[in-house]
OpenMM code with the backbone's topology and positions (N, CA, C; nanometers):
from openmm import Vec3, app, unit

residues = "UNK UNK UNK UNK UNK UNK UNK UNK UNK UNK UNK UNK UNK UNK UNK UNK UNK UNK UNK UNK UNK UNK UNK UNK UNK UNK UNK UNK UNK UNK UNK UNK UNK UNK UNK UNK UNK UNK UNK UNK UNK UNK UNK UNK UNK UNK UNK UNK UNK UNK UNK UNK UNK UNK UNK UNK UNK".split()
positions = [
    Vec3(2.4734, -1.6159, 0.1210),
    Vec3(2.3878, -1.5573, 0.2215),
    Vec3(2.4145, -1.6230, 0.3552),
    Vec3(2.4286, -1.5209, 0.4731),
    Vec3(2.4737, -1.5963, 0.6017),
    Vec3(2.2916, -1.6016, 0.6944),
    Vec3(2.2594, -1.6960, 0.7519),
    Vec3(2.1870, -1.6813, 0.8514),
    Vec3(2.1919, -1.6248, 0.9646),
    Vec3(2.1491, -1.4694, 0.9700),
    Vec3(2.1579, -1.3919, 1.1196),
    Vec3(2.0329, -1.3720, 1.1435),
    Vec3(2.0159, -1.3092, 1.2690),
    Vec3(1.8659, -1.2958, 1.3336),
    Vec3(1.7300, -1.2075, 1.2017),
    Vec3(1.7704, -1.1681, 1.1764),
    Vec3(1.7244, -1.0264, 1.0593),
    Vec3(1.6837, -1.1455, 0.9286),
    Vec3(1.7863, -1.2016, 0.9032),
    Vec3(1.7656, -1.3184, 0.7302),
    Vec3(1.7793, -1.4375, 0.7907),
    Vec3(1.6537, -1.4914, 0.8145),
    Vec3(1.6772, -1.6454, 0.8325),
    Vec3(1.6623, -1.7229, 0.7097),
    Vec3(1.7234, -1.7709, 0.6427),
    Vec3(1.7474, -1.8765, 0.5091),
    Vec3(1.5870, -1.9311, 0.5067),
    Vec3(1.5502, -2.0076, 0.5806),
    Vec3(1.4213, -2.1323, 0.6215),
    Vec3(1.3348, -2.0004, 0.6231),
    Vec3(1.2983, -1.8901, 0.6241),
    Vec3(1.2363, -1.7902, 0.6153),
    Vec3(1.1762, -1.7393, 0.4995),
    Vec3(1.2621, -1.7901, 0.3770),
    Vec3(1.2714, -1.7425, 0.2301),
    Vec3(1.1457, -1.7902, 0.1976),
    Vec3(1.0975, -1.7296, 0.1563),
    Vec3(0.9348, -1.7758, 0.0437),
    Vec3(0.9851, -1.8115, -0.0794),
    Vec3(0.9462, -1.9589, -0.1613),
    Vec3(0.9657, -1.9660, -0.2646),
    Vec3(0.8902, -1.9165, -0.3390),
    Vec3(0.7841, -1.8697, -0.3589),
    Vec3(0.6495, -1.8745, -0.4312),
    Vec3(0.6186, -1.6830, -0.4785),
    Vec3(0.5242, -1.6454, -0.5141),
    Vec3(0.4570, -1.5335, -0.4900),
    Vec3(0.2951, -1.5111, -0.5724),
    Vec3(0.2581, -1.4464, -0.5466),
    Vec3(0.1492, -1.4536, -0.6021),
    Vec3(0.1141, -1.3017, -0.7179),
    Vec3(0.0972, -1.3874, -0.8109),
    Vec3(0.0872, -1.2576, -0.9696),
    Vec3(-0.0438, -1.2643, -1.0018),
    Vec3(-0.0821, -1.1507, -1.0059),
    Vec3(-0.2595, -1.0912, -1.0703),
    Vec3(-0.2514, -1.0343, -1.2557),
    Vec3(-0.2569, -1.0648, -1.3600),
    Vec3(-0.2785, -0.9977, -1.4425),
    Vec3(-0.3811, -0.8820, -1.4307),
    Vec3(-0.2998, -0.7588, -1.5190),
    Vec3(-0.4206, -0.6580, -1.5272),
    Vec3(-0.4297, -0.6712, -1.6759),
    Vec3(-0.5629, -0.6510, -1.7052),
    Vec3(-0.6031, -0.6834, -1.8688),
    Vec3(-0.7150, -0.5733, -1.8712),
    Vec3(-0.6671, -0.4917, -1.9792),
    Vec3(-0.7736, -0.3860, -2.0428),
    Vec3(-0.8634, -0.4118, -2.1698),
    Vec3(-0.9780, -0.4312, -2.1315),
    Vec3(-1.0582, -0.4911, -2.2284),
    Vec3(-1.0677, -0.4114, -2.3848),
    Vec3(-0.9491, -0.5169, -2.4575),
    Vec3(-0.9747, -0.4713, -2.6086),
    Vec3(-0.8160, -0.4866, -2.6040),
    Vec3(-0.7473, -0.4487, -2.5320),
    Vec3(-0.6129, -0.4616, -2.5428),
    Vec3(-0.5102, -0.5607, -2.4818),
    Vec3(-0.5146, -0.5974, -2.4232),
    Vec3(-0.4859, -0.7404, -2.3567),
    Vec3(-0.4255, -0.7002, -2.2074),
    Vec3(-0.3257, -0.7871, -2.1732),
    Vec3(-0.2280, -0.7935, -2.0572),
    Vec3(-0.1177, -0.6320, -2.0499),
    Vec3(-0.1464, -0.5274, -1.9851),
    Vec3(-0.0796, -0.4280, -1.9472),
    Vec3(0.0109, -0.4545, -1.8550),
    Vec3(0.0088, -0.5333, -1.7751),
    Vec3(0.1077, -0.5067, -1.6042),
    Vec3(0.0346, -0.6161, -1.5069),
    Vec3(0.0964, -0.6008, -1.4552),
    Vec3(0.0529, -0.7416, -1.3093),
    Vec3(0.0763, -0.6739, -1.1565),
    Vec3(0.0230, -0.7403, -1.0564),
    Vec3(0.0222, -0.7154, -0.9179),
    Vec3(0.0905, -0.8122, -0.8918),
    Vec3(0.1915, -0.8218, -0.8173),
    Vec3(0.3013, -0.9006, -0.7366),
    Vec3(0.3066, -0.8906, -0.6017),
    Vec3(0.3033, -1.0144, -0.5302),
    Vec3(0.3179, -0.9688, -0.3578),
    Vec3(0.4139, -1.1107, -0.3450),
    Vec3(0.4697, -1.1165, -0.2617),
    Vec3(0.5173, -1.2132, -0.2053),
    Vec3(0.6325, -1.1840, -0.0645),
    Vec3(0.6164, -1.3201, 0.0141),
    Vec3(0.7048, -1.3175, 0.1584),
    Vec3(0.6112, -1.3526, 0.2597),
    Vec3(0.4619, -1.3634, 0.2262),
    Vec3(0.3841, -1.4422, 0.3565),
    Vec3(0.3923, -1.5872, 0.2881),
    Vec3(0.2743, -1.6394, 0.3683),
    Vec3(0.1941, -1.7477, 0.2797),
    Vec3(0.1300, -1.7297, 0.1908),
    Vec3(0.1236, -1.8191, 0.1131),
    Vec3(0.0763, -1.8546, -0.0180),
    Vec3(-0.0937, -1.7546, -0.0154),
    Vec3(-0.1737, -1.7828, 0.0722),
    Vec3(-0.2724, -1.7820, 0.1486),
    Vec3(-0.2572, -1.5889, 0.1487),
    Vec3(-0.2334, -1.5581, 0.2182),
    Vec3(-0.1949, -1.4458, 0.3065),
    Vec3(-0.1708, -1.3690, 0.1963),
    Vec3(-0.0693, -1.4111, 0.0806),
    Vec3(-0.0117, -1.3107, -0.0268),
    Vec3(-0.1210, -1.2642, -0.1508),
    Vec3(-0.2194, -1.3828, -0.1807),
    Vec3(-0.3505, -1.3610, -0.2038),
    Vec3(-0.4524, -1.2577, -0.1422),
    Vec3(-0.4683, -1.2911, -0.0766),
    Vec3(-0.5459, -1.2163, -0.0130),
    Vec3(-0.5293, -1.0828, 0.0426),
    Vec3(-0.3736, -1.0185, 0.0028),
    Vec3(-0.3001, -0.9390, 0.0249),
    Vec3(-0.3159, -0.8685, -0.1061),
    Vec3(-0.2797, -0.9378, -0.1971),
    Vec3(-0.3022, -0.8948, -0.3242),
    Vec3(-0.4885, -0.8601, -0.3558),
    Vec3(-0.5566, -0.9674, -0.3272),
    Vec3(-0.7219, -0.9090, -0.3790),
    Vec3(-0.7295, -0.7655, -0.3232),
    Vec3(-0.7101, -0.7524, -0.1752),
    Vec3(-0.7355, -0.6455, -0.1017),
    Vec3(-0.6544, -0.5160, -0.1631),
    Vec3(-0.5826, -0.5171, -0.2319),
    Vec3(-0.4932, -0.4092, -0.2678),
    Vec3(-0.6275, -0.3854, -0.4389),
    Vec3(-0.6453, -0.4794, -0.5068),
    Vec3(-0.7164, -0.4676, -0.6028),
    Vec3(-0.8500, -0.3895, -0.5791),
    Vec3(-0.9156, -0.4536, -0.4843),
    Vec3(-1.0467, -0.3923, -0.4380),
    Vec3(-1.0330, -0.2552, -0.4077),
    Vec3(-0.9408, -0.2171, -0.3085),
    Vec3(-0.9326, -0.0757, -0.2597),
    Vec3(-0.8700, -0.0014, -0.3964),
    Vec3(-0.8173, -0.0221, -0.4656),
    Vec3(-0.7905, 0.0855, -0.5780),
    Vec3(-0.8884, 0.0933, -0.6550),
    Vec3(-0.9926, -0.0458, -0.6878),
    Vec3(-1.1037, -0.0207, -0.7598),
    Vec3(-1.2098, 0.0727, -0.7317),
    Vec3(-1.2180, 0.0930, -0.5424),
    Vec3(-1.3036, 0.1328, -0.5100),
    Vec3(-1.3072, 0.2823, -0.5236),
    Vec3(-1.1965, 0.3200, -0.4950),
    Vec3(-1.1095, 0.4703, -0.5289),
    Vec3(-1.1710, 0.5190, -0.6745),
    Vec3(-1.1936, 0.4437, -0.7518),
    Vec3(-1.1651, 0.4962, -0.8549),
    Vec3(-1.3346, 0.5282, -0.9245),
] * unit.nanometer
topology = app.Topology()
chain = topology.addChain("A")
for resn in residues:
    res = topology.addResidue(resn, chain)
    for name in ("N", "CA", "C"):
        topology.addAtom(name, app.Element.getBySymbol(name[0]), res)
């Protein structure tokens, strides 16, 4: 990987943040994945995506 303006290396997020979805009686179906902010940010990125589909529904 080269460092140009677009991909800065020091830019890379190591981390991401995973939500289990669990259907009661059946266990672990699928997960919510976000990552590329902060740690912080990708959370809270992720709740907000949870809430608004819950609310939908």
């Amino acid at each position: 990987m080269q460092n140009t303006p677009c991909f800065l290396l020091q830019n890379i997020k190591r981390w991401v943040v995973l939500f289990p979805i669990r259907v009661k009686g059946v266990g672990v179906v699928g997960s919510v994945t976000v990552g590329g902010l902060t740690g912080e940010l990708d959370h809270a990125y992720a709740v907000e995506g949870v809430r608004l589909f819950l609310r939908e529904r």
